[in-house]
C-alpha positions as a Python dict, from the first residue, in 0.01 Angstrom:
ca = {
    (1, 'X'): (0, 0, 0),
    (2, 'X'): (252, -285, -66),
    (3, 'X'): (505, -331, 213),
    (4, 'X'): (823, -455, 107),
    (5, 'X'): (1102, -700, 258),
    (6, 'X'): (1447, -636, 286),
    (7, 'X'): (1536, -899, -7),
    (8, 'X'): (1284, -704, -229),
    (9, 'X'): (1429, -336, -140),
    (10, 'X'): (1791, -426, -158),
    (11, 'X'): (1785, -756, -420),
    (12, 'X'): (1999, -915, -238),
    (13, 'X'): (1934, -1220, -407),
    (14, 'X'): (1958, -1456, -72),
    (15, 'X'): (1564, -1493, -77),
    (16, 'X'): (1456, -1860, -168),
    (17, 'X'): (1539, -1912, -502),
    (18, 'X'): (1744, -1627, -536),
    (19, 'X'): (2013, -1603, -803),
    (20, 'X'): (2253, -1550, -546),
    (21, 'X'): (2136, -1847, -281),
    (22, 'X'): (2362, -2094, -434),
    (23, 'X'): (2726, -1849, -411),
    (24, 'X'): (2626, -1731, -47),
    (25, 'X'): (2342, -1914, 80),
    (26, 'X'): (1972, -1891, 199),
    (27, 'X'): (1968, -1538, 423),
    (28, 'X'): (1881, -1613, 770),
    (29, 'X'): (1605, -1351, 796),
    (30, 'X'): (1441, -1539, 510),
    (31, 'X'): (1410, -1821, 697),
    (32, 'X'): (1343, -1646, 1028),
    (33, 'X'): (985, -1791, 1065),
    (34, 'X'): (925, -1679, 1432),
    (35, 'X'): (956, -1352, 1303),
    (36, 'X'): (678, -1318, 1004),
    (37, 'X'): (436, -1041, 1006),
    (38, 'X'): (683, -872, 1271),
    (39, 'X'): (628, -506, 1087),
    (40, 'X'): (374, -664, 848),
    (41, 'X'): (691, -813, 653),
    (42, 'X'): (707, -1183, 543),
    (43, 'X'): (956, -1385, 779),
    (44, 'X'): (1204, -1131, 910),
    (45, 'X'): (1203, -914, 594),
    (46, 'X'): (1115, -611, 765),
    (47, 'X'): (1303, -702, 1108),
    (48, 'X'): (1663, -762, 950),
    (49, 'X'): (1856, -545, 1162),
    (50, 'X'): (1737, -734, 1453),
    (51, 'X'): (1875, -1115, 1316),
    (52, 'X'): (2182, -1216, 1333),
    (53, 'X'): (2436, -1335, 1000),
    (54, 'X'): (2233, -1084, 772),
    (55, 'X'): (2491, -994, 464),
    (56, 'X'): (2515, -642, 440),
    (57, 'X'): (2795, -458, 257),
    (58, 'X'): (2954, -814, 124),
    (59, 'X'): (3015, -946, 470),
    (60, 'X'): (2817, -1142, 754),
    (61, 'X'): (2669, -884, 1011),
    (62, 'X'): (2661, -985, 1362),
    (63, 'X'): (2379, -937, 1661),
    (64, 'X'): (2183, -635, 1624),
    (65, 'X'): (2419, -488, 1919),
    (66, 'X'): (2694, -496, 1686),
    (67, 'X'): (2538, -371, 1387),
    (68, 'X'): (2316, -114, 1556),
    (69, 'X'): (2520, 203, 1367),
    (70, 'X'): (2516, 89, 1038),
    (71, 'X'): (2131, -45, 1021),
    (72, 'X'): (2030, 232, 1209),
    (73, 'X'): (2141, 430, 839),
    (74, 'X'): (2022, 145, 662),
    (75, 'X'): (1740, 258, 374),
    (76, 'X'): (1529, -86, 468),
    (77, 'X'): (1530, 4, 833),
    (78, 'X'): (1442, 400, 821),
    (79, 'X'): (1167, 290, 568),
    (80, 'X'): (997, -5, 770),
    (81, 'X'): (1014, 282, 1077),
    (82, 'X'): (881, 493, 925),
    (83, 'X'): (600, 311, 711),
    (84, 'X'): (500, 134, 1043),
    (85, 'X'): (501, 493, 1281),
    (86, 'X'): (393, 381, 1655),
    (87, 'X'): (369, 33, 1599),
    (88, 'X'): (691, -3, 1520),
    (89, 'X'): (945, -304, 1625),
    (90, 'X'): (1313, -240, 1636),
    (91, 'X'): (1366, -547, 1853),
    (92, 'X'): (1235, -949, 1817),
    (93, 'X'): (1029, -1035, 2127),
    (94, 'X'): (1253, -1084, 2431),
    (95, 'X'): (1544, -940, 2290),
    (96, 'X'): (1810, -660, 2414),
    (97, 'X'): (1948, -433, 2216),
    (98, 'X'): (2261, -479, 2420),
}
């Protein structure tokens, strides 16, 4: 079964060489290298909540503190949860959810 990342779920179009990359830039979870295969997802596609500057909703999302609520409800993040079961990762390593 095919896993997907955020930018393929929600077309964002802020993946390298996205049709939106040049209006509002590379996403930073795209280029979150530290965090690929975190959830089996490519870079931090299926870690978003957890990155900071993520666009969601047409504006820049904060830490994952501050966005907690509404990526908690997010379709990408209830998916990856529950596609990945026990081995689930809500958090990048050494991070606090406060």
């Amino acid at each position: 079964m095919k896993k997907y990342n955020c930018w393929e779920l929600l077309q964002c179009g802020r993946e390298v060489g996205g049709d939106k990359v040049s209006e509002l830039g590379v996403c930073p979870v795209n280029k979150n290298s530290e965090s690929d295969l975190l959830n089996e997802g490519k870079n931090g596609g299926r870690i978003c909540w957890a990155i900071a500057g993520t666009l969601c909703g047409e504006k820049v999302q904060g830490v994952f503190a501050q966005k907690r609520e509404t990526c908690h409800m997010c379709p990408v993040y209830l998916l990856v949860k529950e596609e990945e079961g026990e081995n689930f990762r809500e958090l990048l390593p050494g991070q606090k959810s406060e």
